[in-house]
N, C-alpha and C positions, 0 to 999 in steps of 0.2 A: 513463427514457424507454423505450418499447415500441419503435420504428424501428429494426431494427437489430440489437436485442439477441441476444447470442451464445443462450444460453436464452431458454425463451418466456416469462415471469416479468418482463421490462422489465430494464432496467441501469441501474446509475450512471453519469453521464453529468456531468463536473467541463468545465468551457469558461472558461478566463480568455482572454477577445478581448486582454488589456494585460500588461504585463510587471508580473505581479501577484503575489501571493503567496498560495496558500493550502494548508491542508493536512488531510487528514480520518482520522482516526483512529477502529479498533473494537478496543475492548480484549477483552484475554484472559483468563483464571484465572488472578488471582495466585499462588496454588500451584502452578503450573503449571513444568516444567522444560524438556520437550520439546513440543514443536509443531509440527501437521505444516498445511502449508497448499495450498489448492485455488482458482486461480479465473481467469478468463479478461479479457486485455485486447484493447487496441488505441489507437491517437490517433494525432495529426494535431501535430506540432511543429513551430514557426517555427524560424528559426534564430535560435540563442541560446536557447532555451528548455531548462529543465532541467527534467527530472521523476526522480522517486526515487520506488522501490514498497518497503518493508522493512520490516524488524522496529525497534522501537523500543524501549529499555528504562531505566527509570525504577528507581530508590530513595526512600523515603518519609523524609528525614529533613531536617527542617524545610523541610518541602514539598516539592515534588515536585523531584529531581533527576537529571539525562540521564545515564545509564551510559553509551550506546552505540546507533547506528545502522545496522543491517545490512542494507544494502540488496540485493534481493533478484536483478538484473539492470541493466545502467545501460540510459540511456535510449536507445544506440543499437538495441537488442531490440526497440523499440516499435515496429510500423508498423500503418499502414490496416489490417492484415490481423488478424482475430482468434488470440491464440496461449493457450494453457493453459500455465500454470504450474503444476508440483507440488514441493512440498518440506517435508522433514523439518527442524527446526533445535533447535539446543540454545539455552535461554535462559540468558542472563547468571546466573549465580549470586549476583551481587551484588544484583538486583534482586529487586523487589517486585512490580514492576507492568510491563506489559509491552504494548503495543498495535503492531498492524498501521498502517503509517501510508504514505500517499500526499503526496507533498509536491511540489508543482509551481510554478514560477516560466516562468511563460506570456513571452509567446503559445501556450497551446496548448490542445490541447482529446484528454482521456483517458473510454476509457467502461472500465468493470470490473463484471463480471458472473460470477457464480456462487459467490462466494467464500463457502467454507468453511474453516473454522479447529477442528480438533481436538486439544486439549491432555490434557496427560495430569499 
């Protein structure tokens, strides 16, 4: 969406109206060990709602399996008000694969805008 957004470039814009479940994910360079991340929120939580912004990391052996979830701040951080997040993180060594992942169980409704992910 354009309304709104922390940059002029439009934002992500996630609204579950129901005690829903979803989750979105942008993967990283699997070679990758260190990773530094950039990007701006904000949302509107019921109560009961839970949302999770973090790193997520995967192993590739017979298929994909969850090493670990690191979440980058809990949900009480979130408010109406746009905030910038920056952070440096080490990735699991045990992993292969590794994505940014947004995970929310609404009512609620999150926008994220600007992110950038630079891995090394």
């Amino acid at each position: 969406v354009n309304e709104g957004a922390f940059e002029d470039n439009g934002c992500l814009e996630i609204d579950l109206p129901v005690a829903a479940y979803a989750s979105i994910s942008f993967p990283l360079k699997r070679s990758a060990k260190v990773a530094s991340i950039r990007f701006a929120y904000k949302g509107e939580l019921a109560d009961g709602a839970d949302v999770k912004i973090g790193i997520q990391s995967y192993k590739m052996e017979n298929g994909f399996k969850s090493v670990d979830f690191k979440p980058f701040f809990d949900d009480s951080k979130i408010t109406t008000n746009w905030e910038v997040h920056r952070q440096t993180i080490e990735l699991n060594e045990e992993a292969t694969h590794w994505q940014v992942s947004i995970a929310i169980k609404g009512p609620a409704k999150v926008w994220i805008d600007g992110l950038e992910v630079l891995s090394e």
